[in-house]
C-alpha positions as CSV (number, residue, x, y, z in Angstrom):
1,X,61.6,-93.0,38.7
2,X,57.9,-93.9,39.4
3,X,55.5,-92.4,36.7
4,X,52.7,-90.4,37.8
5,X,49.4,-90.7,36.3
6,X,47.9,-88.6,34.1
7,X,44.5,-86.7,34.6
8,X,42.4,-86.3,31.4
9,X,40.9,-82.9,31.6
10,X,37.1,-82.1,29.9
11,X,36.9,-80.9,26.9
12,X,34.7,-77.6,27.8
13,X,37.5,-76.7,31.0
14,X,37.7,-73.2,30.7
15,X,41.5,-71.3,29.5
16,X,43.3,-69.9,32.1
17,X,42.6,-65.8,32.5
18,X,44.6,-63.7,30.0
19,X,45.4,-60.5,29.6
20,X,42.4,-60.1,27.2
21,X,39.9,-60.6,30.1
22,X,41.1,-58.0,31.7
23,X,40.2,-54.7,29.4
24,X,37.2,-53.3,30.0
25,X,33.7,-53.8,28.9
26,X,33.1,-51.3,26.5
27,X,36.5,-52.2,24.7
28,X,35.6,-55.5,24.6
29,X,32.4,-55.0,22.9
30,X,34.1,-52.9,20.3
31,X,36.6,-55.6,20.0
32,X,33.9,-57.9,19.7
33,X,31.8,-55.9,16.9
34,X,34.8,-54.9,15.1
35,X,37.1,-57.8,14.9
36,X,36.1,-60.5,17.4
37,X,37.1,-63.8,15.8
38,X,34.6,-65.7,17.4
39,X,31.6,-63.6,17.1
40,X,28.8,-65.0,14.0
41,X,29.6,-62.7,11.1
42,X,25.9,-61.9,10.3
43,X,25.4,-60.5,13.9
44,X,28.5,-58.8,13.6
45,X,27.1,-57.2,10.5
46,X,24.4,-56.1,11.7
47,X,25.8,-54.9,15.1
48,X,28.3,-52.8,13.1
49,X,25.2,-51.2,11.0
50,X,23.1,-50.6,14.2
51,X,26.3,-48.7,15.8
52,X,26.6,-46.7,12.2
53,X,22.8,-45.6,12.6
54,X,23.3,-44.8,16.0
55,X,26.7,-42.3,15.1
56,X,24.7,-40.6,12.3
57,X,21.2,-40.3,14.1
58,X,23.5,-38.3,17.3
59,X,25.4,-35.9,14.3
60,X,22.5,-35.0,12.4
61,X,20.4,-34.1,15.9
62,X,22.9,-32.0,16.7
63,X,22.7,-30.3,13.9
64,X,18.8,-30.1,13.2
65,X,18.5,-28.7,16.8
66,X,21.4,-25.9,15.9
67,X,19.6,-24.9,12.4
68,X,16.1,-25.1,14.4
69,X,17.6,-22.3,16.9
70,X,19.6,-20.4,14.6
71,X,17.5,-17.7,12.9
72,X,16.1,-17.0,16.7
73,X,19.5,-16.9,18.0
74,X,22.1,-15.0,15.6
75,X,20.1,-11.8,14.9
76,X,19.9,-11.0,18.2
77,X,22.5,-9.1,20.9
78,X,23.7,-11.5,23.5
79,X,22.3,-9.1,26.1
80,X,18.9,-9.3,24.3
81,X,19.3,-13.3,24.8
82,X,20.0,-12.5,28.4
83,X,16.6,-11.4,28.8
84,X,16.7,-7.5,27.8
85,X,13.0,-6.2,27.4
86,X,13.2,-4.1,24.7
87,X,13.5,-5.9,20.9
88,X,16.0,-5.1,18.1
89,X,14.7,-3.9,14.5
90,X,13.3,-7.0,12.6
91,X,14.6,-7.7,8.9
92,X,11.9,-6.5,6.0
93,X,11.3,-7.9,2.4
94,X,12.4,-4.8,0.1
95,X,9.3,-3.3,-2.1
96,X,10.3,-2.8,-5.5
97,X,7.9,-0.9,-8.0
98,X,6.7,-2.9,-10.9
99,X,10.0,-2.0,-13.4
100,X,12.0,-3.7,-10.4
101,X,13.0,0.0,-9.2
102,X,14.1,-0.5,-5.3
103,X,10.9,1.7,-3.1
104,X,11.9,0.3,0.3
105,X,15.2,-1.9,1.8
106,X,17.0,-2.8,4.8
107,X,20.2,-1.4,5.6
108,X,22.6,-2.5,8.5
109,X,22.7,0.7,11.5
110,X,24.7,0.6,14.3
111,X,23.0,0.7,17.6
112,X,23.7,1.9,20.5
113,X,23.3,0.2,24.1
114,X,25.1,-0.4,27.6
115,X,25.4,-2.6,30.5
116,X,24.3,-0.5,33.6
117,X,26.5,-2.6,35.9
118,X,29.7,-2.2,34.3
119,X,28.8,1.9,33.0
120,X,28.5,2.2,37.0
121,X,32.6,1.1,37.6
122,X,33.2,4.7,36.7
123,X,30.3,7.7,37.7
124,X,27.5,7.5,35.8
125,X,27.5,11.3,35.8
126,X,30.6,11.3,33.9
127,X,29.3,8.9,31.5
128,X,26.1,11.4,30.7
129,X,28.8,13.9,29.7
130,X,30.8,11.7,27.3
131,X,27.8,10.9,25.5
132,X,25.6,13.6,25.4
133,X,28.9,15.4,24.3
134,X,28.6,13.5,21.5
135,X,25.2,13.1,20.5
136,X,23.4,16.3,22.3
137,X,20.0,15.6,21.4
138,X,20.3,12.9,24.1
139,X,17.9,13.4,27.2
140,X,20.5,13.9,29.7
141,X,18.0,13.0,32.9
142,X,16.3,9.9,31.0
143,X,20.1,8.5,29.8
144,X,21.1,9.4,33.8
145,X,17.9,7.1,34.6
146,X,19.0,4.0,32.2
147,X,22.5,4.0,33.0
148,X,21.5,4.2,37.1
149,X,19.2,0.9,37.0
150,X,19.9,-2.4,38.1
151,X,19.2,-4.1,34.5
152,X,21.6,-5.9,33.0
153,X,20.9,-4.2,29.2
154,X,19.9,-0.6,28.0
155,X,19.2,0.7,24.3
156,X,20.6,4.3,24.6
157,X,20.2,5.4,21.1
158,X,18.6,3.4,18.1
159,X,20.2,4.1,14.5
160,X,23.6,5.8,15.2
161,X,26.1,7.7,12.3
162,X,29.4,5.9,11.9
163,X,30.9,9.0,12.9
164,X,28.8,9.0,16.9
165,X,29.8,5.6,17.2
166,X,33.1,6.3,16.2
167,X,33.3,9.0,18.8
168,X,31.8,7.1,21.6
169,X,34.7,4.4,21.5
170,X,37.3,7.2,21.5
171,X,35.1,8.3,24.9
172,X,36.2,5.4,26.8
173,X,33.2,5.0,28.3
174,X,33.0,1.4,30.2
175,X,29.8,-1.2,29.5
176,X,28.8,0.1,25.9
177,X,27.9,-1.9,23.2
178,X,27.4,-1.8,19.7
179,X,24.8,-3.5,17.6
180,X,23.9,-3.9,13.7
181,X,20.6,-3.6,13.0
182,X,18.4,-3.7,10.1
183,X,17.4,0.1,9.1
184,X,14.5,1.1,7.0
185,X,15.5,3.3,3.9
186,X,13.1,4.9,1.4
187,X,15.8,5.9,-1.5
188,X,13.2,7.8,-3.3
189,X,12.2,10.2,0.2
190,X,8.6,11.6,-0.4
191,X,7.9,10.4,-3.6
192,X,5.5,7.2,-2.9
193,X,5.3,8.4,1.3
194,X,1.4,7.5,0.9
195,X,1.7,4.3,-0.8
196,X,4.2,2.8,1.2
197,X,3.7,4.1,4.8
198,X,6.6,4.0,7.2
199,X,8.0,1.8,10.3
200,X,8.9,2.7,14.2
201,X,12.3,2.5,15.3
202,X,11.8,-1.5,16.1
203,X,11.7,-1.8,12.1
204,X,7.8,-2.5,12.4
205,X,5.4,-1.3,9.7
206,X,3.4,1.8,11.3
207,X,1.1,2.9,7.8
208,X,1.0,1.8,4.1
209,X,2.0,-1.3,2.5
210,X,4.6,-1.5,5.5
211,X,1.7,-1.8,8.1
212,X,0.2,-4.4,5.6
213,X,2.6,-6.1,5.4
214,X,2.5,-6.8,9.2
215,X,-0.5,-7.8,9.3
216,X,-0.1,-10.7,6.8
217,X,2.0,-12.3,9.1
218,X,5.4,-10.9,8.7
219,X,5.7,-10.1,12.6
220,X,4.8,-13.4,13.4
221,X,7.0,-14.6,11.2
222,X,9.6,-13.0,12.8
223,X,8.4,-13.7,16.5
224,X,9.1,-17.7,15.7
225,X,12.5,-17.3,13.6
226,X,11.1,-17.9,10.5
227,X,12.0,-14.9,8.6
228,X,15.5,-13.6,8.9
229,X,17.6,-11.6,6.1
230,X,18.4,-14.4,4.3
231,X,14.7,-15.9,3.8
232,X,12.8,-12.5,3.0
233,X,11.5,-12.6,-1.0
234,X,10.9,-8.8,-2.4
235,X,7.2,-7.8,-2.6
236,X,6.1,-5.8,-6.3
237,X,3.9,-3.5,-6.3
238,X,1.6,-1.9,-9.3
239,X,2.9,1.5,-8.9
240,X,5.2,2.7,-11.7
241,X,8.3,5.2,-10.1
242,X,8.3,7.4,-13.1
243,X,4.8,8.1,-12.9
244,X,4.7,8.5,-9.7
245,X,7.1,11.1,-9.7
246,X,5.6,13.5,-12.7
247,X,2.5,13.2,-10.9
248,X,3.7,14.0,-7.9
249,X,5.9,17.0,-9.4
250,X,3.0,18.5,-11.8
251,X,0.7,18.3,-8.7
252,X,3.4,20.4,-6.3
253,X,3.5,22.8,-9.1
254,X,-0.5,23.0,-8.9
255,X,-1.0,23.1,-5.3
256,X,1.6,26.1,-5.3
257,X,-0.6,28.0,-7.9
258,X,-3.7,27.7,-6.9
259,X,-2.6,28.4,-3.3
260,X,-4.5,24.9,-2.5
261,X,-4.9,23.6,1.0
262,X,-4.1,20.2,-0.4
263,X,-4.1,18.2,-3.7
264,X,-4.2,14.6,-4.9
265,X,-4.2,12.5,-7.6
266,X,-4.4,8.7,-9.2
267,X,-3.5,7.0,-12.0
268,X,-5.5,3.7,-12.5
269,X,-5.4,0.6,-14.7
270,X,-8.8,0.3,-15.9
271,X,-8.1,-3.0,-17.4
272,X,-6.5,-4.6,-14.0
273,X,-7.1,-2.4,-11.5
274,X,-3.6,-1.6,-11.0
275,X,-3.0,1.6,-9.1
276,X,0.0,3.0,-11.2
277,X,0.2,5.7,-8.9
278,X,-1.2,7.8,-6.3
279,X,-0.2,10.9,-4.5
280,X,-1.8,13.1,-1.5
281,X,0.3,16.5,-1.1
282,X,1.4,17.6,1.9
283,X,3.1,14.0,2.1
284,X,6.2,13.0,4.1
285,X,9.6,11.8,4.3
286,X,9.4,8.5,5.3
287,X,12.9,8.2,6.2
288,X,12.4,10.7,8.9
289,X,8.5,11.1,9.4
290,X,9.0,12.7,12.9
291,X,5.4,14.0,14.4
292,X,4.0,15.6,11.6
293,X,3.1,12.6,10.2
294,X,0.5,12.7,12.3
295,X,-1.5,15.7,11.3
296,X,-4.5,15.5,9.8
297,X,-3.2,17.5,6.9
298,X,-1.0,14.8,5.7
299,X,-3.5,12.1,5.7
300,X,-3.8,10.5,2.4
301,X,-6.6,12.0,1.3
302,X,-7.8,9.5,-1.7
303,X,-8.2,6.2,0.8
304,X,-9.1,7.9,4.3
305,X,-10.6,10.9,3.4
306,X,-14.0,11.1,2.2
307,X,-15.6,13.5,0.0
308,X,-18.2,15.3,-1.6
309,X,-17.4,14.2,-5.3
310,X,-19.4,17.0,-7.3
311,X,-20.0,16.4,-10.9
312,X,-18.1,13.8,-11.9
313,X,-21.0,12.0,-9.8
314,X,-23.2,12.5,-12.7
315,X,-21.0,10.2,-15.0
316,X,-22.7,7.2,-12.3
317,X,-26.1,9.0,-12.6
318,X,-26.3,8.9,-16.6
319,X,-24.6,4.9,-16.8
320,X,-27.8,3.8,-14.3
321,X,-30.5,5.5,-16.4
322,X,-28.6,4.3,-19.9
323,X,-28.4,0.9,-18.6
324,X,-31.8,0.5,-17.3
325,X,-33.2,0.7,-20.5
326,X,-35.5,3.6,-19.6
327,X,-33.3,6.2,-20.9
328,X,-31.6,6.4,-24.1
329,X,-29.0,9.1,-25.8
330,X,-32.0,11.2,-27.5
331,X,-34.2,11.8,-24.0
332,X,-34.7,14.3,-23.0
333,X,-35.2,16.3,-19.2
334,X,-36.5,19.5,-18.5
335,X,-34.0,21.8,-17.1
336,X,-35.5,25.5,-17.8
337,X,-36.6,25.7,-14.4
338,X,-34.6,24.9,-10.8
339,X,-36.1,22.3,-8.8
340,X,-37.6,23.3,-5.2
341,X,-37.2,20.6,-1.6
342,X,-38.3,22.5,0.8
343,X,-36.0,25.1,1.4
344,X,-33.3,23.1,-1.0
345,X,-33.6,24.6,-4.2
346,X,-31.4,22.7,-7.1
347,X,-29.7,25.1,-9.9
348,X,-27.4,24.8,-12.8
349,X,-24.5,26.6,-12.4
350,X,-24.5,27.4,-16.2
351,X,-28.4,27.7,-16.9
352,X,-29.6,26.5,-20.3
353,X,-33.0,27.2,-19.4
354,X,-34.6,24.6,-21.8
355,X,-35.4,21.1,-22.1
356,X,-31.8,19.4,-22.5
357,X,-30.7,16.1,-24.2
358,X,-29.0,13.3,-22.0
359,X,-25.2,14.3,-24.1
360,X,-26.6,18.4,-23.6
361,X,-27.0,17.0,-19.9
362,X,-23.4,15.8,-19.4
363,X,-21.5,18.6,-21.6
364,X,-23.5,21.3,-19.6
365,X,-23.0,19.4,-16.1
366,X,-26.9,20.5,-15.4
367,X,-27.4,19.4,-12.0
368,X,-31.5,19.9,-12.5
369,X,-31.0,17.3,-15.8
370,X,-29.1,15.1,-13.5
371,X,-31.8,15.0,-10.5
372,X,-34.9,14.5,-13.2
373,X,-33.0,11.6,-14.7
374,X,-32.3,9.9,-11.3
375,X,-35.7,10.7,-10.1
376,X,-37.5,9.1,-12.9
377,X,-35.4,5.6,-12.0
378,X,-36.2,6.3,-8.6
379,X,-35.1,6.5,-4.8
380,X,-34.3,2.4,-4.9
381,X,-32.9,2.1,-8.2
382,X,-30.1,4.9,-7.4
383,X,-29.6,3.3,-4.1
384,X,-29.1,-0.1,-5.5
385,X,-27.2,1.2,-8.4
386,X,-24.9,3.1,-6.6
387,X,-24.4,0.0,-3.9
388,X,-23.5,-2.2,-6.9
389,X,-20.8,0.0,-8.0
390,X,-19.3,-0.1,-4.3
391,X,-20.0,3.2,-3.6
392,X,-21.9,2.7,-0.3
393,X,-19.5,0.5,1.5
394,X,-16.1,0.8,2.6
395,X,-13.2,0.4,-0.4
396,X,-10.8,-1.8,1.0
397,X,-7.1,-2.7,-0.5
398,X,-3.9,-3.6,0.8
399,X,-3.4,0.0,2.6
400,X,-4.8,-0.5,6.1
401,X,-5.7,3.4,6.2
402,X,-9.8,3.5,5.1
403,X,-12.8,5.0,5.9
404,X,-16.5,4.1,5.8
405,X,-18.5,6.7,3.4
406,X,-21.0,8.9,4.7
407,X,-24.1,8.2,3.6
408,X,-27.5,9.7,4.4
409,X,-30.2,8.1,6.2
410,X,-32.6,7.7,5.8
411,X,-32.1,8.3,2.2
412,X,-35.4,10.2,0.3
413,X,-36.3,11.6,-2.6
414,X,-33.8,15.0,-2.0
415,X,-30.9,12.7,-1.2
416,X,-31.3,10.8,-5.0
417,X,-31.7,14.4,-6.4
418,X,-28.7,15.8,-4.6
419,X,-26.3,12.4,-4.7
420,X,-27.3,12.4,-8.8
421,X,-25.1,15.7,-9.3
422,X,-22.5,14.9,-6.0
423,X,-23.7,16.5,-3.2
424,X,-24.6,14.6,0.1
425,X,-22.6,11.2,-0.4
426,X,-19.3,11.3,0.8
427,X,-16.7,8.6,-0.6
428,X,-13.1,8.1,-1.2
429,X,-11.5,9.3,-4.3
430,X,-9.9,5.9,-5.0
431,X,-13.4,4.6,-4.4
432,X,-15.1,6.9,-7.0
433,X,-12.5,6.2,-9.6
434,X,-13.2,2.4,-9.1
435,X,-16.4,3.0,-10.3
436,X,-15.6,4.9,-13.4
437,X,-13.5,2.6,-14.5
438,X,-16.4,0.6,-14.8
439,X,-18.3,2.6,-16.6
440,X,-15.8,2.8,-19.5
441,X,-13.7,-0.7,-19.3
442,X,-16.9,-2.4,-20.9
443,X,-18.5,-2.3,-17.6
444,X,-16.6,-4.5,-15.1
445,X,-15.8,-3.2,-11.7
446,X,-12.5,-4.9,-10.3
447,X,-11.2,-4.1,-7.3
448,X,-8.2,-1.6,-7.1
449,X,-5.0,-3.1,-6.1
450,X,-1.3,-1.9,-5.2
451,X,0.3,-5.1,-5.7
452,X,0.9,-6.0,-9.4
453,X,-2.0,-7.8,-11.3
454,X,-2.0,-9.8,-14.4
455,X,-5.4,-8.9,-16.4
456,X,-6.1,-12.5,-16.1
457,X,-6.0,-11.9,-12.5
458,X,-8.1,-9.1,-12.5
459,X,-11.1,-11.0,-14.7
460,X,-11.2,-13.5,-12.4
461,X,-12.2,-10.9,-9.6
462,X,-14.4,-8.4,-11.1
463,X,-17.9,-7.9,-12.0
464,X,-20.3,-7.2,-14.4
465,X,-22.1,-3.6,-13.4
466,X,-23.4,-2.3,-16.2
467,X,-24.0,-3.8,-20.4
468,X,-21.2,-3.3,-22.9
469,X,-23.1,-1.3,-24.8
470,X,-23.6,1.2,-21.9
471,X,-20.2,1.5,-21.4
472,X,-19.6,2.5,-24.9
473,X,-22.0,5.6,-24.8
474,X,-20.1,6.4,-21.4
475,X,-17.0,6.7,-23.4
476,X,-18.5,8.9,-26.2
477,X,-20.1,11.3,-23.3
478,X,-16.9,11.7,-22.0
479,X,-15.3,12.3,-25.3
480,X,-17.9,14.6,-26.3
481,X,-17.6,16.7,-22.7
482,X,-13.7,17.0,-23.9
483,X,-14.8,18.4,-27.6
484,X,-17.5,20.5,-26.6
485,X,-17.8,20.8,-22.9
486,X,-16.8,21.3,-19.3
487,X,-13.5,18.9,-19.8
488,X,-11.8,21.4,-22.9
489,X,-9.3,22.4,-21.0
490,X,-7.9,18.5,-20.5
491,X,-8.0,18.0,-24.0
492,X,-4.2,16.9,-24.7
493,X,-3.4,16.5,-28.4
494,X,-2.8,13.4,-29.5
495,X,-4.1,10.9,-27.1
496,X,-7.9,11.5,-27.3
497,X,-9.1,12.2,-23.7
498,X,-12.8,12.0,-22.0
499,X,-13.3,13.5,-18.8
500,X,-15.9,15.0,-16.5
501,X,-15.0,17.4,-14.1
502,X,-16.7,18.1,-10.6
503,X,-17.0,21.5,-8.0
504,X,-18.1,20.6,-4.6
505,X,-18.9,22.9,-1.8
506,X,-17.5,22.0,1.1
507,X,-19.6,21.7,4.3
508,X,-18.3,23.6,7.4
509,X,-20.1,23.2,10.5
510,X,-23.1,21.9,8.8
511,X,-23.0,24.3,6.3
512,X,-22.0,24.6,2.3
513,X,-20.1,26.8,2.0
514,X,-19.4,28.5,-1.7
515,X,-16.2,29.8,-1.1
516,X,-14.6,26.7,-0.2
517,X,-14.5,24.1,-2.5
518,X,-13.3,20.8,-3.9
519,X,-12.5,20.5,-7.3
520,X,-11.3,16.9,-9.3
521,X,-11.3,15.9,-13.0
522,X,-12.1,12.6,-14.0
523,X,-10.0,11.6,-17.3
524,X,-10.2,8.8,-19.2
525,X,-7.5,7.8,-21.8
526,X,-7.6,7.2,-24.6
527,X,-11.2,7.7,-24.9
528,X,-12.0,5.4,-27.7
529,X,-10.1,2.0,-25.9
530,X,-9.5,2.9,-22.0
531,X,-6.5,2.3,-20.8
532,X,-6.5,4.6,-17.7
533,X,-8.1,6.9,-15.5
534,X,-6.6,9.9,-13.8
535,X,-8.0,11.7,-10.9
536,X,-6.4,14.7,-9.9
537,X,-8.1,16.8,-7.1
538,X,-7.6,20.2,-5.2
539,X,-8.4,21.5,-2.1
540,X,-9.7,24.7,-1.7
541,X,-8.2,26.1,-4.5
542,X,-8.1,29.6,-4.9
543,X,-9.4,31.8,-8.0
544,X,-6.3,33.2,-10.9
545,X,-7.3,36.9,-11.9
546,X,-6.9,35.5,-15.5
547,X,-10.2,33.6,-14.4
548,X,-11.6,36.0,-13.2
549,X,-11.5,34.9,-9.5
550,X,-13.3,31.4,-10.2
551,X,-12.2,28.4,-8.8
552,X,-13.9,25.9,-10.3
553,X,-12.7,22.4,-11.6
554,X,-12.4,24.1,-15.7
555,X,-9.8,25.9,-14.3
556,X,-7.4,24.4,-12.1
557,X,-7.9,20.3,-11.8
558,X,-8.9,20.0,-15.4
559,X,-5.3,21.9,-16.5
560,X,-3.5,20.3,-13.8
561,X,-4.6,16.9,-15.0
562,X,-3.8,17.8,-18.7
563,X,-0.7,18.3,-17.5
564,X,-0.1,15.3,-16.1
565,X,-1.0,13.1,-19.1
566,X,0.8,15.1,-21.3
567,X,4.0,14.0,-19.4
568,X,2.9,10.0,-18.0
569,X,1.3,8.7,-21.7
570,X,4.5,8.7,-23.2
571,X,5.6,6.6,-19.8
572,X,2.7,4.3,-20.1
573,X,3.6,3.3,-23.6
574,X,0.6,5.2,-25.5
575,X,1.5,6.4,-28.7
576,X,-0.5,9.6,-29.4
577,X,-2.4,9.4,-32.6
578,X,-3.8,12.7,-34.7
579,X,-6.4,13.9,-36.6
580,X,-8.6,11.2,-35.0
581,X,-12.4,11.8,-36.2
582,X,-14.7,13.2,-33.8
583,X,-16.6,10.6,-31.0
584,X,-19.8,10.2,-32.7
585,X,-18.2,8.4,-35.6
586,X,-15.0,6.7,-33.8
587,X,-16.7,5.9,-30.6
588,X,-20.6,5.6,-31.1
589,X,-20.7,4.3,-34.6
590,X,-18.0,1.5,-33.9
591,X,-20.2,0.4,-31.0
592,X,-23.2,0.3,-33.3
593,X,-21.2,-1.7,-35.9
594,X,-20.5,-3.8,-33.1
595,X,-24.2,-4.6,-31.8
């Protein structure tokens, strides 16, 4: 059989198809980067790294973008999400007390809210019934409005008792829904109201610490997601619980006595500026502050009230003429006669009648010896004096509640004469007791604070107001008014107090009048090495029969603050000492010594 010949075929002829040709693309590729025989093994390398970066760049997006939208998302009710109007209560950092003792926290309440739409699939009018059956204090015509409208979400009640909601289920009543929010609770009720303020239903701060703490930011926080339950870090503040509390108690038990329109006191670090406590009876509940809150009663009366200080004014008054040089311990000022303005004529309200020493001065609260000594500094001395202790100019600290002092002007002769003795500048108690603390710390005025303060801290703010040396015959004045004069009555054994008391007429319609005063005590413990100062301050007191009818400060604020260092020293760790010798030799010669 013929042969046929044979066809050489080229070397680069393409195979015939196979079955391989057939798959898809994308399998081929994976083929290709995964096991492809005829692929260059450093481009398969890197092909198989660039398809690793790609699957982890995809996973960890999707997960940045869910943690981004989280804390935004997973507080709040889906309807909210939806586009509700109204906001659920935002999560606050608890505010502990400088032992670590719980003042404020967040709690988890159940809510109540509906969806109008589905409420509507039975009558709306039954509805109303069901629930105002179960909470009755419901507005019947306002919940008949809500359930009625065409939104899609409703609060009906904010803050609900397990039991109500409990009740509502069993109710049956279509379109409800229940919520967790966060819930403000105060464990300690009334006890440090004025101090920490309170929030609205929405869990926002409305006064106090709480409204401060707003306004640094917290509510922004909250607006961008940035500040859920989980990321809030507990704010301290100076204030000591147990202080607080035997303050607040002994000053009840005064304002009851004395019959007192209203009472107040604080308990300052005169080394930090620490306010360790501070109380302004009536205060409130700020669980449940309700309306009354409100009323100018309750204000707090030692950061937005303003006063007429009295007396303890003249502790100011005899620092500027010590520390000017001009005056020294053994001047002396005529005070036999009352000094005439016009128709202002100034008096003692225990007469000596003689020419009095500077310590004569301060143990017999002589408002003419006072008055002679500021008037032979001068009108701009005492202006400037009194401007560089912070007494002309708004006090402010972290409590948003303030007010500006009144002061005259323009400001004359009479105005130094009366302001020298307290009459005719207004300031704030807390203000006042800022710059006493000065006068007996070594003569640095710091700022008060509520938030805790290391002393290191508190150097690095304050400043120099008056010479060491002053401030050491402040201390023995106000020792010597608590062995000899007007401050007897605070004299607690054991832990060596100076004070200086004050009796301010109040002005009504323009008018002093005597029968309506202010009293406060200005103490200062222990005397000899300052730790604190205590201000304790009544309202209108009214006269005991025991004293005969008088009201003045000897009798009712200087007790009542007796009383209270009696019980907070021990609390403060000061161990009272005895049979300490009197303040000429502890006080005044150790300072000597010292220069």
């Amino acid at each position: 059989m013929p042969m046929r010949a044979l066809r050489a075929e080229p070397a680069d002829a393409p195979e015939p198809p196979s079955d391989l040709a057939r798959e898809p693309w994308y399998r081929q590729l994976i083929r290709s980067l995964l096991d492809g025989q005829r692929v260059d093994r450093e481009k398969k390398t890197k092909a198989r790294l660039g398809l690793a970066v790609v699957a982890f760049t995809l996973v960890y997006g999707v997960i940045a973008v869910r943690l981004a939208t989280l804390p935004i998302v997973a507080d709040a009710p889906a309807p909210r999400r939806a586009g509700a109007q109204e906001t659920d209560a935002t999560a606050r950092p608890d505010i502990l007390d400088r032992n670590g003792e719980v003042l404020a926290t967040d709690i988890k309440a159940p809510s109540l809210a509906a969806q109008p739409p589905k409420v509507r699939a039975i009558n709306v009018d039954e509805a109303v019934e069901l629930l105002t059956a179960v909470m009755p204090d419901l507005d019947a015509a306002e919940l008949r409005t809500r359930l009625g409208s065409n939104r899609k979400f409703v609060w009906l009640r904010r803050e609900i008792s397990a039991e109500q909601q409990k009740q509502v289920k069993q109710s049956g009543v279509p379109g409800l829904t229940f919520f967790e929010e966060n819930k403000r609770v105060y464990p300690n009720g009334a006890d440090v109201s004025h101090v920490l303020g309170y929030v609205d239903v929405d869990n926002n701060g409305s006064a106090g610490i709480e409204k401060w703490l707003d306004n640094k930011g917290l509510r922004d926080l909250h607006q961008a997601g940035f500040a859920s339950d989980r990321q809030q870090k507990p704010v301290q503040l100076a204030i000591d619980l147990r202080v607080q509390h035997a303050v607040r108690n002994e000053l009840l038990a005064a304002d009851e006595k004395f019959r007192a329109e209203g009472a107040a006191a604080i308990v300052l670090d005169v080394r930090t500026g620490e306010v360790v406590a501070l109380v302004s009876i009536p205060d409130y509940d700020p669980n449940n502050p309700g309306r009354g809150v409100l009323e100018f009663s309750r204000i707090n009366r030692l950061t937005k009230g303003v006063y007429e200080m009295g007396s303890t004014f003249k502790a100011l008054t005899v620092a500027m003429a010590l520390d000017s040089g001009k005056v020294k311990l053994s001047s002396s000022f005529d005070a036999s006669a009352p000094l005439h303005y016009g128709r202002f004529t100034i008096h003692d309200f225990h007469p000596q009648n003689r020419v009095l020493t500077v310590p004569e001065i301060f143990t017999y609260s002589s408002n003419i010896g006072a008055a002679r000594m500021a008037l032979a500094l001068g009108v701009q001395e005492h202006y400037a004096f009194l401007k560089k202790l912070g007494q002309l100019d708004r006090l402010r600290t972290e409590l948003p509640e303030g007010r500006e002092p009144i002061v005259p002007a323009p400001w004359g002769e009479i105005n130094t004469a009366t302001i020298s003795f307290g009459h005719g500048l207004s300031v704030a108690p807390l203000q006042a007791v800022m710059g006493v603390a000065a006068l007996v710390n070594g003569g640095m005025l710091i700022p008060p604070t509520f938030l805790k303060r290391s002393q290191e801290d508190a150097r690095a703010v304050a400043t120099r107001v008056i010479k060491p040396e002053t401030s050491a015959m402040m201390r023995y004045l106000m020792r010597l008014n608590a062995e000899k004069g007007s401050a007897k009555q605070a004299d607690v054994p054991g832990y060596y107090v100076g004070g200086k008391t004050g009796t301010a007429e109040k002005v009504i319609n323009g008018h002093y009048v005597k029968t309506r005063l202010l009293t406060d005590f200005m103490a200062v413990l222990p005397a000899d090495d300052p730790r604190y100062v205590v201000l304790v301050m009544l309202d209108e007191p009214l006269g005991l029969p025991e004293n005969n009818g008088s009201a003045i400060s000897a009798y009712n604020a200087g007790p009542t603050a007796a009383k209270i260092v009696a019980r907070i020293a021990p609390l403060l760790g000061l161990e009272p000492r005895f049979e300490l010798p009197p303040a000429d030799r502890l006080i005044l010669a150790s300072a000597r010594e010292t220069r």
